[in-house]
C-alpha positions in Angstrom: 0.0 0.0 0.0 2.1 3.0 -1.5 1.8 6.6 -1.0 -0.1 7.4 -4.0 -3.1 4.9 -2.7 -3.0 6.3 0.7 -3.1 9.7 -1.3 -6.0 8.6 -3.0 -8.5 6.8 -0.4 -7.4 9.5 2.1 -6.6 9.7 5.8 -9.7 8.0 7.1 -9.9 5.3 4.7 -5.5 4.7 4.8 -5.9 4.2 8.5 -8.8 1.7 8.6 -7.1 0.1 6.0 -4.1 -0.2 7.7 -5.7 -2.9 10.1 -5.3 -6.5 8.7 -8.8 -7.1 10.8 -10.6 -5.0 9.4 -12.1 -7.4 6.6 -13.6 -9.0 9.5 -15.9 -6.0 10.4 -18.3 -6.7 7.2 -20.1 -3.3 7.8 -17.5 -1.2 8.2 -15.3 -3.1 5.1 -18.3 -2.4 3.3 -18.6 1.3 3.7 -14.6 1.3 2.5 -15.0 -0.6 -0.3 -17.9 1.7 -1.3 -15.6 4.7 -0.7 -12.6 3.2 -2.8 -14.2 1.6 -5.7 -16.0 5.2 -6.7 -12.4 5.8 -6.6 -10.0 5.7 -10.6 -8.6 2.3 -9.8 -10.6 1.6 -7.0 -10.8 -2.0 -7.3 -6.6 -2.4 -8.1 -6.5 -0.2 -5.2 -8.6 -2.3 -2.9 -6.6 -5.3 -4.2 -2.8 -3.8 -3.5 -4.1 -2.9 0.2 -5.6 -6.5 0.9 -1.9 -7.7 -0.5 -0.6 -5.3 2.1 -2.2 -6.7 5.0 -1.4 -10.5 4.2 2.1 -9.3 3.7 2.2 -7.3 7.6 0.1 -10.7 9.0 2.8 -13.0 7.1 5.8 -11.1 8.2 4.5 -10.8 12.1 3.9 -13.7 12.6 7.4 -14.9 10.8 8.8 -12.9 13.4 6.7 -14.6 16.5 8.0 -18.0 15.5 11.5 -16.6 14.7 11.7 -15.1 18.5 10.2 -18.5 19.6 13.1 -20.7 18.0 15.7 -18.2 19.3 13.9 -18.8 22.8 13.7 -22.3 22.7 17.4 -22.2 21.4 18.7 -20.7 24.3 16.7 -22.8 26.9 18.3 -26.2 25.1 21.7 -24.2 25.8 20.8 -23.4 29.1 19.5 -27.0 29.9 22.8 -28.4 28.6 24.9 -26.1 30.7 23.3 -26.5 34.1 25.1 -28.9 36.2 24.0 -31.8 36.7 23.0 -32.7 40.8 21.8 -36.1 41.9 18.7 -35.9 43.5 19.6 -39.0 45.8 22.8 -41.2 46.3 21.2 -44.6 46.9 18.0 -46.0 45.9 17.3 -47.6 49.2 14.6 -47.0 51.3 13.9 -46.9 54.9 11.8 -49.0 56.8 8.7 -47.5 58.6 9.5 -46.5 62.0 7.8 -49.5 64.1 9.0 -52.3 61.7 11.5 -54.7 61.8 13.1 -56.0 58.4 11.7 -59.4 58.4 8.1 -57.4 58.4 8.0 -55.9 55.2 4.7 -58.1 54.5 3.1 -57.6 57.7 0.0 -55.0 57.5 0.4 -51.9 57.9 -0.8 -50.5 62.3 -3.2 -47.3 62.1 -0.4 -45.4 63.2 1.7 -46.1 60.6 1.8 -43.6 57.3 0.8 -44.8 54.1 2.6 -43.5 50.8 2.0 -44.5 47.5 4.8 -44.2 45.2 
């Protein structure tokens, strides 16, 4: 959308035109439409703006995904550069306070926690 278009759907009709969403508003598109095909060229006119906005949709969200690769880039560099700590150094486990280790099949007392792992 040059400056000679702009020049020739005016200030009103440039800015409105400028928002990619505004094809959504049926009304409003209409009334623009209207506007710019009464226009010399109206209809190449209305064509190069709608070009415009799939261009500035295209080339934002390139960027979006561009800044999300970069992002996810650097997390996979931090990830690889944190140290590494173990969360335990055995893989034993306790016995229950109020157990012996010949009881392991015995039921569990009231008193006694239960925890699923």
């Amino acid at each position: 959308f040059d400056a000679a278009d702009r020049a020739a759907v005016g200030q009103v009709s440039s800015v409105e035109l400028d928002d990619p969403t505004i094809t959504l508003n049926k009304g409003v598109y209409a009334s623009i439409q209207k506007n710019v095909r009464a226009l010399d060229g109206g209809d190449q006119i209305l064509v190069r703006a709608k070009d415009a906005q799939s261009e500035s949709v295209a080339v934002a969200v390139r960027m979006i995904f561009t800044m999300a690769l970069g992002a996810a880039l650097l997390c996979l560099l931090f990830a690889l550069l944190i140290k590494e700590l173990p969360l335990r150094r055995t893989v034993q486990t306790s016995q229950p306070p109020g157990r012996a280790q010949g009881d392991a099949d015995a039921p569990l007392r009231e008193s006694d926690p239960v925890v699923a792992h």
